[in-house]
N, CA, C and O atoms as a GROMACS GRO file, in nm:
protein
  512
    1UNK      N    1   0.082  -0.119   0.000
    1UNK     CA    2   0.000   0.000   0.000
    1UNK      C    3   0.087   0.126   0.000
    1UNK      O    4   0.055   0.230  -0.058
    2UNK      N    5   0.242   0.100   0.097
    2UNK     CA    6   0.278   0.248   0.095
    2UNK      C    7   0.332   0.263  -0.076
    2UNK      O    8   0.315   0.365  -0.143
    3UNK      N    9   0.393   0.148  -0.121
    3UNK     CA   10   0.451   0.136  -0.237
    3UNK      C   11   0.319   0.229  -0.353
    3UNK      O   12   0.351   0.322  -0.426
    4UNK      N   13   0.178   0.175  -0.342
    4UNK     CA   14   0.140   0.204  -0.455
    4UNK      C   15   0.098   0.374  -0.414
    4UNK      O   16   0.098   0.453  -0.508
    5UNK      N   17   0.075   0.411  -0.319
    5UNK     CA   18   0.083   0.568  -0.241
    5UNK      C   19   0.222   0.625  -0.254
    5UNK      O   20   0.198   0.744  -0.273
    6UNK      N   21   0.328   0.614  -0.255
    6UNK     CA   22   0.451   0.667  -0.315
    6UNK      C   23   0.446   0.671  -0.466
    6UNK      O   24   0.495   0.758  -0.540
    7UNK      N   25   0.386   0.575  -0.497
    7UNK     CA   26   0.421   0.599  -0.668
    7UNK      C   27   0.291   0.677  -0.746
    7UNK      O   28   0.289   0.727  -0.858
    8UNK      N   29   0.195   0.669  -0.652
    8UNK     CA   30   0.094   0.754  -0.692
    8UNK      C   31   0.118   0.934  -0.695
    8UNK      O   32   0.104   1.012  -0.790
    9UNK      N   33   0.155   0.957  -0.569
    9UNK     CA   34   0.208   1.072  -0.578
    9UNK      C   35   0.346   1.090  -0.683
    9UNK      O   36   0.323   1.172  -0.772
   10UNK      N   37   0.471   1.034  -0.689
   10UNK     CA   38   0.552   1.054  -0.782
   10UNK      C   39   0.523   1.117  -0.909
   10UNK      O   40   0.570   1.214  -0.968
   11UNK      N   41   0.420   1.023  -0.936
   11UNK     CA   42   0.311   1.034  -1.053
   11UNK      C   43   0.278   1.191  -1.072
   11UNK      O   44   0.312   1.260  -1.169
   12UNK      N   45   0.194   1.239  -0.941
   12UNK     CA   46   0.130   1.346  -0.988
   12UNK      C   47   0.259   1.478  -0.981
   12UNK      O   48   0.244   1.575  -1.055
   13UNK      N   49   0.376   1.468  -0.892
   13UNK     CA   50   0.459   1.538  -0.907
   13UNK      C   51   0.573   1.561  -1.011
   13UNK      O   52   0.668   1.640  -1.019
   14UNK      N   53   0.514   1.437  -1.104
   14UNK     CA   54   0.586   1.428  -1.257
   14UNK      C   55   0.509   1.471  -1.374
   14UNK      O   56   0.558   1.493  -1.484
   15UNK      N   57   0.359   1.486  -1.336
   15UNK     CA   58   0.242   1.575  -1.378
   15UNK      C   59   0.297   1.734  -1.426
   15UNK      O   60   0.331   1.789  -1.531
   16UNK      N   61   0.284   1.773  -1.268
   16UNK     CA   62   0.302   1.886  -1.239
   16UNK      C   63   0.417   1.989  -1.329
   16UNK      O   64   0.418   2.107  -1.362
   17UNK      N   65   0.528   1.849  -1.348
   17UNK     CA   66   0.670   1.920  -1.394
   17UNK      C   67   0.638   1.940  -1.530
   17UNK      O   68   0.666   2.042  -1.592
   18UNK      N   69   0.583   1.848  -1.570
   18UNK     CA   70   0.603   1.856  -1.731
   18UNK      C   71   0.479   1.961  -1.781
   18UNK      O   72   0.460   1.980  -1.901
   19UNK      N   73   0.373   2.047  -1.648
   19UNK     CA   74   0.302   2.149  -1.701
   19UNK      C   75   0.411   2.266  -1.666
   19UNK      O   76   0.378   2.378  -1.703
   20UNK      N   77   0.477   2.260  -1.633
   20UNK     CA   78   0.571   2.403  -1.572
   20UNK      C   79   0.614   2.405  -1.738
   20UNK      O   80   0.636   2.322  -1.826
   21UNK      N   81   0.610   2.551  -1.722
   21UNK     CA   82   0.667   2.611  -1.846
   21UNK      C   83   0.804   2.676  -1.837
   21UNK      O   84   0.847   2.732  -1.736
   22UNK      N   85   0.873   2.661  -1.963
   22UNK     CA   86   0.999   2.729  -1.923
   22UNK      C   87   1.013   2.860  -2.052
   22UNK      O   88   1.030   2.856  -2.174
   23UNK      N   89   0.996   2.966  -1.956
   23UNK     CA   90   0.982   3.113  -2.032
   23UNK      C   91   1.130   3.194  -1.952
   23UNK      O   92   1.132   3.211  -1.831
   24UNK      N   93   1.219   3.227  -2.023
   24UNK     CA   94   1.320   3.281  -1.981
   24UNK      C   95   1.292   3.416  -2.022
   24UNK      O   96   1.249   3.418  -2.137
   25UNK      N   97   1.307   3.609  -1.933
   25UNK     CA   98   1.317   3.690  -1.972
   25UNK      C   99   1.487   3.743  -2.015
   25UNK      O  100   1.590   3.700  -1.962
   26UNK      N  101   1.479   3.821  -2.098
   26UNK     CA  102   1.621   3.907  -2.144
   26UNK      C  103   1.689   3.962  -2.020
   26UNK      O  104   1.812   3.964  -2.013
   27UNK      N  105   1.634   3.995  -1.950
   27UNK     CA  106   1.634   4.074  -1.804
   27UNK      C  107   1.486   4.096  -1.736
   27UNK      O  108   1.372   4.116  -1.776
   28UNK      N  109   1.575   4.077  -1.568
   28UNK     CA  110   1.437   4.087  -1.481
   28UNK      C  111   1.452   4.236  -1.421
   28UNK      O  112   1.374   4.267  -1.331
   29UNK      N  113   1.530   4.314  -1.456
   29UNK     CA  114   1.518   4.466  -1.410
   29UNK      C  115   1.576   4.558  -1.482
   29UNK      O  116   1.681   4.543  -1.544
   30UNK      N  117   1.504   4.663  -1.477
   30UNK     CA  118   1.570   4.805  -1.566
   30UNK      C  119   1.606   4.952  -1.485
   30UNK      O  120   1.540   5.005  -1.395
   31UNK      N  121   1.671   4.975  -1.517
   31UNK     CA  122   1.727   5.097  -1.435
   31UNK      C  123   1.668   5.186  -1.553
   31UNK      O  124   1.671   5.142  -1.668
   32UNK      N  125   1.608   5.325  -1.522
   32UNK     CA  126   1.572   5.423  -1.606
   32UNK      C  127   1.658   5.562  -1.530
   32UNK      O  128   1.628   5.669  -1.582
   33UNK      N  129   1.740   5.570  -1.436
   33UNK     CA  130   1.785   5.641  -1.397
   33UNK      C  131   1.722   5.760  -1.393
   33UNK      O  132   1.600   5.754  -1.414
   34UNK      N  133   1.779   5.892  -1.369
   34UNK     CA  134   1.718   6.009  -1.363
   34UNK      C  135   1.582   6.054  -1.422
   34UNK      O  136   1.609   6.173  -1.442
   35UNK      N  137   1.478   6.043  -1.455
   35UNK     CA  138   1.317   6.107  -1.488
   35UNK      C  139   1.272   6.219  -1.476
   35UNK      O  140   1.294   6.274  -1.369
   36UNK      N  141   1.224   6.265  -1.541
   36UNK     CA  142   1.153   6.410  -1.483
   36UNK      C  143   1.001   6.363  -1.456
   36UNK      O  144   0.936   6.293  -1.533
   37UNK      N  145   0.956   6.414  -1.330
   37UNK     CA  146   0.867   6.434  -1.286
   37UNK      C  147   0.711   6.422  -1.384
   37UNK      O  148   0.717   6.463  -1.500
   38UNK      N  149   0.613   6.379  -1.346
   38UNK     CA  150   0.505   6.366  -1.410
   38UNK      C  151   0.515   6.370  -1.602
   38UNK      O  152   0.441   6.440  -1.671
   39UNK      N  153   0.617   6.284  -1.650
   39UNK     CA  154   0.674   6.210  -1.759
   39UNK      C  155   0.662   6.111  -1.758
   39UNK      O  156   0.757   6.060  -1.698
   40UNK      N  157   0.565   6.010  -1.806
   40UNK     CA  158   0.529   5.878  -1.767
   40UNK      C  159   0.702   5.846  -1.845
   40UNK      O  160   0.761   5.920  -1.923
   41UNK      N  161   0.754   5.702  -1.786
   41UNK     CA  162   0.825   5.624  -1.882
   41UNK      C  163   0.819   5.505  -1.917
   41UNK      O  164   0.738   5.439  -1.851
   42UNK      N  165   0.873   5.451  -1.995
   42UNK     CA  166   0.793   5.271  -2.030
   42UNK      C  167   0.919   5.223  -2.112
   42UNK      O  168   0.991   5.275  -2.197
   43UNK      N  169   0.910   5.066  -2.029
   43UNK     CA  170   1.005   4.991  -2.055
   43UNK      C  171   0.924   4.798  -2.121
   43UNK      O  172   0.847   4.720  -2.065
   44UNK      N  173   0.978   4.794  -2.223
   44UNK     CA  174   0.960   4.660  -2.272
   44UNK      C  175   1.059   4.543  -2.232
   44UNK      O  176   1.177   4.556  -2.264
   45UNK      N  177   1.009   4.400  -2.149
   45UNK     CA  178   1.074   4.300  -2.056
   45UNK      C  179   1.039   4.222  -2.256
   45UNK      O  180   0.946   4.251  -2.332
   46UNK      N  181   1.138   4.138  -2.277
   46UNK     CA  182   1.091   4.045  -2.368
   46UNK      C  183   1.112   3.910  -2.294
   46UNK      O  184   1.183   3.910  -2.193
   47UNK      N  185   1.055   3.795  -2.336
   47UNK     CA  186   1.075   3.677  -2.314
   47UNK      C  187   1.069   3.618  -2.409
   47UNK      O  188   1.041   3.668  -2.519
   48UNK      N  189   1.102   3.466  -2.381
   48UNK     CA  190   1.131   3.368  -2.474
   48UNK      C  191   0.981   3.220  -2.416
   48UNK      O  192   0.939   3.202  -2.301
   49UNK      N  193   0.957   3.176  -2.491
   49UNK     CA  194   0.906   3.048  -2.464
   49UNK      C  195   0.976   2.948  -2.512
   49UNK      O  196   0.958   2.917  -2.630
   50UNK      N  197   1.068   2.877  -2.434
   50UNK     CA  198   1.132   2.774  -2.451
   50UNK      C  199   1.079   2.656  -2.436
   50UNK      O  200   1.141   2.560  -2.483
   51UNK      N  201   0.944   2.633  -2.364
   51UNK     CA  202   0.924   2.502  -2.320
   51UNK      C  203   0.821   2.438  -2.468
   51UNK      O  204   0.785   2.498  -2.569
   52UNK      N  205   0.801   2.317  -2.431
   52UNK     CA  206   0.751   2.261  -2.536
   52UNK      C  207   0.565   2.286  -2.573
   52UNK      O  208   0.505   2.238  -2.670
   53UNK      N  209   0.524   2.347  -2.496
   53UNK     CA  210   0.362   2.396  -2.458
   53UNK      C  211   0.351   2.539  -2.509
   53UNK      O  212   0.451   2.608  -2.531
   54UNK      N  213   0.207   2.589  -2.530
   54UNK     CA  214   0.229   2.727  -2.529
   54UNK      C  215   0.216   2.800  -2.377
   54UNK      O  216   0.168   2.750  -2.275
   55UNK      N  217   0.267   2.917  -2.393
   55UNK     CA  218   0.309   2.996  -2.272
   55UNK      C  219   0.183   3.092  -2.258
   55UNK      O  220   0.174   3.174  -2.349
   56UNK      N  221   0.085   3.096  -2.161
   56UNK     CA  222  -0.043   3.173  -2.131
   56UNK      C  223   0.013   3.244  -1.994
   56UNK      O  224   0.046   3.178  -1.896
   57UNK      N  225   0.023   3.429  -1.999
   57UNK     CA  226   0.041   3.481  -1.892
   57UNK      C  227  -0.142   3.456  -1.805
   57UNK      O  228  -0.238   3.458  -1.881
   58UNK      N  229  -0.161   3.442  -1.692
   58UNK     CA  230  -0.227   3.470  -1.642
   58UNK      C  231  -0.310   3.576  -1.564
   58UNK      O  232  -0.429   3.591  -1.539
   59UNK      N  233  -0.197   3.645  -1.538
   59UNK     CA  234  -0.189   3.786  -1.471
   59UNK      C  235  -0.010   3.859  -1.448
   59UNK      O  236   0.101   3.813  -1.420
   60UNK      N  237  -0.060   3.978  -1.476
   60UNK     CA  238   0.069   4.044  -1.454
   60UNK      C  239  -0.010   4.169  -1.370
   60UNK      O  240  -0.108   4.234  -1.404
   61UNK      N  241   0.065   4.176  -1.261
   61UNK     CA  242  -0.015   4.291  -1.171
   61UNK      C  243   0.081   4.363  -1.105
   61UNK      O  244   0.180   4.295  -1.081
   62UNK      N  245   0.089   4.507  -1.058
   62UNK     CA  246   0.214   4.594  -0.996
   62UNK      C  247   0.167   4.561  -0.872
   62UNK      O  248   0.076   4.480  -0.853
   63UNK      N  249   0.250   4.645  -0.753
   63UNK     CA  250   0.244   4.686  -0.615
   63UNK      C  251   0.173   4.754  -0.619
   63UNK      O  252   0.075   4.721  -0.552
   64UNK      N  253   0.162   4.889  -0.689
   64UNK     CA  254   0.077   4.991  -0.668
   64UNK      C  255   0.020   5.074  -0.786
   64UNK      O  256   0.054   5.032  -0.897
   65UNK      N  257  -0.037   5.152  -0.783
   65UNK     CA  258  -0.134   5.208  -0.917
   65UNK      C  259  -0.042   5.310  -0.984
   65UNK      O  260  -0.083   5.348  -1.094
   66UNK      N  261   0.070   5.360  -0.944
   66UNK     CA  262   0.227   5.383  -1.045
   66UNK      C  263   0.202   5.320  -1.146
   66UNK      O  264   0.144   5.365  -1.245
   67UNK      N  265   0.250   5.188  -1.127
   67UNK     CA  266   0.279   5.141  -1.230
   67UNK      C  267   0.184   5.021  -1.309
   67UNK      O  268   0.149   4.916  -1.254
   68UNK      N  269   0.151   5.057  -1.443
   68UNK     CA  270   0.108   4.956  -1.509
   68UNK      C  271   0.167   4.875  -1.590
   68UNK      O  272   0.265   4.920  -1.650
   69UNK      N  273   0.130   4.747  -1.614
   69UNK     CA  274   0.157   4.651  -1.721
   69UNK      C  275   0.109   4.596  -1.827
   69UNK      O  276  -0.014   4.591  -1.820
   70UNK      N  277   0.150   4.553  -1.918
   70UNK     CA  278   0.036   4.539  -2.060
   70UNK      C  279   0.113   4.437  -2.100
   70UNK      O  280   0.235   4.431  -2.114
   71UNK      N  281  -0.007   4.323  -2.127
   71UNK     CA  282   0.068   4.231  -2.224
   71UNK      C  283  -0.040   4.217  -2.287
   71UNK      O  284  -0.135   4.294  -2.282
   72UNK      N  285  -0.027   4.065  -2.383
   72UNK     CA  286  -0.048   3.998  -2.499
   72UNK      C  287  -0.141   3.907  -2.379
   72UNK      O  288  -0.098   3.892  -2.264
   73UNK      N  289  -0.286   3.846  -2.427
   73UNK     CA  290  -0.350   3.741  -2.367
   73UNK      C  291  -0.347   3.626  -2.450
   73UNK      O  292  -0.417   3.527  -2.428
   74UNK      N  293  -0.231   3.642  -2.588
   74UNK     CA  294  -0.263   3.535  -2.673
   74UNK      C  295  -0.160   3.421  -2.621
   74UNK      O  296  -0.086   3.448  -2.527
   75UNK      N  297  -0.157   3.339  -2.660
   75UNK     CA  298  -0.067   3.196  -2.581
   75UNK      C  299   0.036   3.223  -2.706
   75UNK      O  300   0.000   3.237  -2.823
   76UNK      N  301   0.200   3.229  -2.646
   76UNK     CA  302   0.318   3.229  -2.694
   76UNK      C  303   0.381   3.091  -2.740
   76UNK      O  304   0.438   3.006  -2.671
   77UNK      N  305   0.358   3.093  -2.857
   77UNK     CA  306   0.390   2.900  -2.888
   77UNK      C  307   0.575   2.927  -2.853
   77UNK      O  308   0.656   3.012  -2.816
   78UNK      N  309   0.562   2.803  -2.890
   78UNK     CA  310   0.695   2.726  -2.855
   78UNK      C  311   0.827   2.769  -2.952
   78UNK      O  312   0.841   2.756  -3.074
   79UNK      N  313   0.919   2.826  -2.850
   79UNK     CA  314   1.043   2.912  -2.956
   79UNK      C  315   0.993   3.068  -2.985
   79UNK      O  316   1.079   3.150  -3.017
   80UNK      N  317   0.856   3.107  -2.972
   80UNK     CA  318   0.839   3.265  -2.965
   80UNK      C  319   0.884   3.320  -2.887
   80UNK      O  320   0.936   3.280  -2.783
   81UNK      N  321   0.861   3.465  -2.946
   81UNK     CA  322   0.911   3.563  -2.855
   81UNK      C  323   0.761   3.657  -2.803
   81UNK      O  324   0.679   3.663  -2.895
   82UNK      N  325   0.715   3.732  -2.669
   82UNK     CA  326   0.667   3.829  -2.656
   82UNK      C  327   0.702   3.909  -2.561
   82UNK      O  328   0.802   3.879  -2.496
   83UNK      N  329   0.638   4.016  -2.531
   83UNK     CA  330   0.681   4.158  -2.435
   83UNK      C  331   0.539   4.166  -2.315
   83UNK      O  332   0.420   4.137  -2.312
   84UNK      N  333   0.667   4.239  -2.207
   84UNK     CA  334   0.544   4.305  -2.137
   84UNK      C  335   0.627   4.490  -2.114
   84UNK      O  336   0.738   4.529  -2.079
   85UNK      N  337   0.529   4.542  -2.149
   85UNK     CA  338   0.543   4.663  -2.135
   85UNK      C  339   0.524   4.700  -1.975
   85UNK      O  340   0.439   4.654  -1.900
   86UNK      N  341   0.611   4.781  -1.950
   86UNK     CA  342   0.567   4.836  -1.769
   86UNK      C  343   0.596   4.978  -1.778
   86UNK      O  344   0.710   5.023  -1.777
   87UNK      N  345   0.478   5.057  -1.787
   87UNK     CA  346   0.485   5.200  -1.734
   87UNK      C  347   0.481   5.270  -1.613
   87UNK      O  348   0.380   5.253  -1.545
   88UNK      N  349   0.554   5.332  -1.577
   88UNK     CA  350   0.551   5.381  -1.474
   88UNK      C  351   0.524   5.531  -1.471
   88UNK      O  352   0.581   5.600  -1.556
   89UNK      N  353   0.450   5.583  -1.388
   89UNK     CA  354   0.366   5.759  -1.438
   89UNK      C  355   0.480   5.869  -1.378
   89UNK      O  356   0.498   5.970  -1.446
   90UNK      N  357   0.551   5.853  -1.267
   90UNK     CA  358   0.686   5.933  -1.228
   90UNK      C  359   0.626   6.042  -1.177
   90UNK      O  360   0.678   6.154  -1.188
   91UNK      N  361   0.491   6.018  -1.106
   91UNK     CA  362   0.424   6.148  -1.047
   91UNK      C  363   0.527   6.177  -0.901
   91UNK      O  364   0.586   6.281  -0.870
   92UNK      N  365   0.524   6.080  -0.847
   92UNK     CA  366   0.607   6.137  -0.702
   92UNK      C  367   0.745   6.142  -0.740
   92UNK      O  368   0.784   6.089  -0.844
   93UNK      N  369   0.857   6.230  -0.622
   93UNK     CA  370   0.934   6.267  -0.628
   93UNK      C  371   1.062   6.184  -0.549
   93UNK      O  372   1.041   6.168  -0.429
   94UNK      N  373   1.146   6.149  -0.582
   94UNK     CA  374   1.219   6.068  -0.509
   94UNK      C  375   1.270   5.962  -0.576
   94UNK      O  376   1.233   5.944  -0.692
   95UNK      N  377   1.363   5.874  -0.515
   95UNK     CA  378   1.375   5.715  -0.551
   95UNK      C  379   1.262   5.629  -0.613
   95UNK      O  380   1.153   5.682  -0.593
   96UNK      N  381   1.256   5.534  -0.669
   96UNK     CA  382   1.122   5.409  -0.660
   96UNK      C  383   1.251   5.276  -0.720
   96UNK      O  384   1.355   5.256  -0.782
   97UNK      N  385   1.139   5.219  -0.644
   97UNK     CA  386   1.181   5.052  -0.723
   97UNK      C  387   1.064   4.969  -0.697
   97UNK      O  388   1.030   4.920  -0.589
   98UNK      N  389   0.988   4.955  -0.852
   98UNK     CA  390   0.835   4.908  -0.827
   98UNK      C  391   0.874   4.762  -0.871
   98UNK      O  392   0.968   4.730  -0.945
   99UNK      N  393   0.780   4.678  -0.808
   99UNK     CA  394   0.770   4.510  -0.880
   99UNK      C  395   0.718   4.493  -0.989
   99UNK      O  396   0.743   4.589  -1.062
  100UNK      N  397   0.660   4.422  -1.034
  100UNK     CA  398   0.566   4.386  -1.151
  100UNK      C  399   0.534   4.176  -1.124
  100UNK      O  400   0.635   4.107  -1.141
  101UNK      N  401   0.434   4.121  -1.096
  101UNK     CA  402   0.452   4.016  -1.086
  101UNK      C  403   0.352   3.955  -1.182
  101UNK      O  404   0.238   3.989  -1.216
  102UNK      N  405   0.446   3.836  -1.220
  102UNK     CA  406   0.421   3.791  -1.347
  102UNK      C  407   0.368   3.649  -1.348
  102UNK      O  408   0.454   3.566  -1.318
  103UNK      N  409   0.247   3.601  -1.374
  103UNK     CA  410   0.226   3.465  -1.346
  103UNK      C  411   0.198   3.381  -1.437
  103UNK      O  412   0.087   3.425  -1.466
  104UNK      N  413   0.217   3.273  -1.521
  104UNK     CA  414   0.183   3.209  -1.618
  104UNK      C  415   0.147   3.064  -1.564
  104UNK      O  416   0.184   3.000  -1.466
  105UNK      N  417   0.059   3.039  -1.669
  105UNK     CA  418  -0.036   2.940  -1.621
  105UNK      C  419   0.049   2.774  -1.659
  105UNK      O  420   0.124   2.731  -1.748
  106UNK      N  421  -0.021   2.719  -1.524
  106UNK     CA  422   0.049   2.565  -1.548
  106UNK      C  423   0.228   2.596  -1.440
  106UNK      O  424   0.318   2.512  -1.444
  107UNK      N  425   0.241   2.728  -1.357
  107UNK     CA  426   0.354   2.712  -1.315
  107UNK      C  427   0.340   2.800  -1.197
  107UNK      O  428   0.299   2.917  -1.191
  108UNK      N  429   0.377   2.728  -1.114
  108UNK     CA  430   0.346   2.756  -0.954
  108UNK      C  431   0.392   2.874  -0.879
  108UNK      O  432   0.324   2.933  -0.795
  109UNK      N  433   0.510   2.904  -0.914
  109UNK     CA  434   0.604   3.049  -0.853
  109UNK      C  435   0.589   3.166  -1.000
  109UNK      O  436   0.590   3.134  -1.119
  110UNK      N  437   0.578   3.274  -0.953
  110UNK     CA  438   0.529   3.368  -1.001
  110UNK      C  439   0.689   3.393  -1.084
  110UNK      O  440   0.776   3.306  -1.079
  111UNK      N  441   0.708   3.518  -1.153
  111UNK     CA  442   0.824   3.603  -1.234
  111UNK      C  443   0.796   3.709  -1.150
  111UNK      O  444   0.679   3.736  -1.122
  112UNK      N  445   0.899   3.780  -1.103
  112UNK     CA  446   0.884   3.919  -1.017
  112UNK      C  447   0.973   4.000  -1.175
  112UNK      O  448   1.036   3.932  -1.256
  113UNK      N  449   0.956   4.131  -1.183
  113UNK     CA  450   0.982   4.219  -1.278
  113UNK      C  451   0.994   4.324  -1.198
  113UNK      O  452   0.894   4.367  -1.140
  114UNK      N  453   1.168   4.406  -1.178
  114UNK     CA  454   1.163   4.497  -1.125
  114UNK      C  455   1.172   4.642  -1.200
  114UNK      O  456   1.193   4.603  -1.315
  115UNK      N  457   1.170   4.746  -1.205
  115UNK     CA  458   1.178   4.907  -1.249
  115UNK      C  459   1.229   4.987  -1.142
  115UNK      O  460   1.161   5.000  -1.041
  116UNK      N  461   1.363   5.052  -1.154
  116UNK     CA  462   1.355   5.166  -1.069
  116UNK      C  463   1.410   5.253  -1.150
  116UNK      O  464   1.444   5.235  -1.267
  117UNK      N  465   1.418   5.381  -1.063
  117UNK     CA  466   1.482   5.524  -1.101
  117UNK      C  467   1.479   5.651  -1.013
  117UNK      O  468   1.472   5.637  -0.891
  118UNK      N  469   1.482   5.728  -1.047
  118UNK     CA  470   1.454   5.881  -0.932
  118UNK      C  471   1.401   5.967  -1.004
  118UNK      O  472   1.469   6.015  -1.094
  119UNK      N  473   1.268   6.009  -0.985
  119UNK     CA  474   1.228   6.094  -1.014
  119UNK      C  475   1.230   6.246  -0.960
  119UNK      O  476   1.181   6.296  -0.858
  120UNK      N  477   1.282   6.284  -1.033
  120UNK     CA  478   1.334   6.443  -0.982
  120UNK      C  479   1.281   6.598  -1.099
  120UNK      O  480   1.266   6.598  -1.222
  121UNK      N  481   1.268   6.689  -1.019
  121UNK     CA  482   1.221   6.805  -1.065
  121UNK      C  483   1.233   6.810  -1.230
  121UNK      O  484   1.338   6.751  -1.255
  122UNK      N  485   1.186   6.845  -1.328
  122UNK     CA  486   1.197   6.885  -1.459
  122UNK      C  487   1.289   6.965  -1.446
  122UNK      O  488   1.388   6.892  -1.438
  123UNK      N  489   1.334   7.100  -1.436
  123UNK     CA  490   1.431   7.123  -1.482
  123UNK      C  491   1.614   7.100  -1.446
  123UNK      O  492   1.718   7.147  -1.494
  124UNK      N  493   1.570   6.972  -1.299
  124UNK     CA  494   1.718   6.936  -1.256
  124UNK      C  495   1.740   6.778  -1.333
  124UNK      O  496   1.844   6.712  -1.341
  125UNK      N  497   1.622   6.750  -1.378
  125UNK     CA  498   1.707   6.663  -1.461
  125UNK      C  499   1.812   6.676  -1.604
  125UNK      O  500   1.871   6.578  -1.650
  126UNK      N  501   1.818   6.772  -1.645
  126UNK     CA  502   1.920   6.771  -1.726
  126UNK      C  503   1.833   6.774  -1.860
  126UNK      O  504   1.858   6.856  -1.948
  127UNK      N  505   1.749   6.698  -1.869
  127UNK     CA  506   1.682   6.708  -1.979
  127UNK      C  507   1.589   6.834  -2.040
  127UNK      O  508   1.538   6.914  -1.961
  128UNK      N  509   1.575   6.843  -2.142
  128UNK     CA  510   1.482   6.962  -2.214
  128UNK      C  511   1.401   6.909  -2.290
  128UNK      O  512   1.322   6.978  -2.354
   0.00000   0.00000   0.00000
């Protein structure tokens, strides 16, 4: 009995593996350095779908209402490439380093996606 209860579970934990998807990003963080103030900015994460299934994000959601994310709801076949865009609005003043968490379906631990920078006055950033 324990024999056929060990191999039963094995079973479903060999299930499990072969739904995990394997989606590698280019990078999991971007530095945007210096910003000016109420200048939204936006950065594109690409990934890869390496695994043999197609790749369905489920949800991609921020920490806070800063920052948004946008993807694709279409399923990323196998060997594609797609993006998630993450904007961030740069209304407050200061440091940030926002998350972005990324979940695709059929795989248990989430993708964290980080963004930071400093948002500082319009005319001390340097820019015109």
């Amino acid at each position: 009995m324990k024999k056929f209860l060990f191999l039963t579970v094995l079973g479903f934990m060999a299930s499990f593996a072969v739904m995990a998807q394997d989606v590698k990003f280019s990078e999991g963080s971007f530095k945007f350095g210096k910003i000016e103030q109420n200048k939204p900015v936006t950065h594109v994460f690409t990934f890869t779908n390496n695994g043999s299934k197609p790749a369905v994000i489920e949800f991609a959601t921020a920490e806070c209402g800063c920052t948004t994310p946008e993807y694709s709801k279409e399923p990323v076949l196998k060997g594609k490439n797609s993006t998630i865009k993450v904007t961030y609005n740069a209304a407050a003043l200061g440091t940030f380093s926002k998350r972005v968490t990324i979940k695709f379906a059929g795989v248990n631990d989430p993708i964290i996606l980080t963004i930071e920078g400093e948002v500082v006055a319009a005319k001390a950033s340097g820019k015109k």
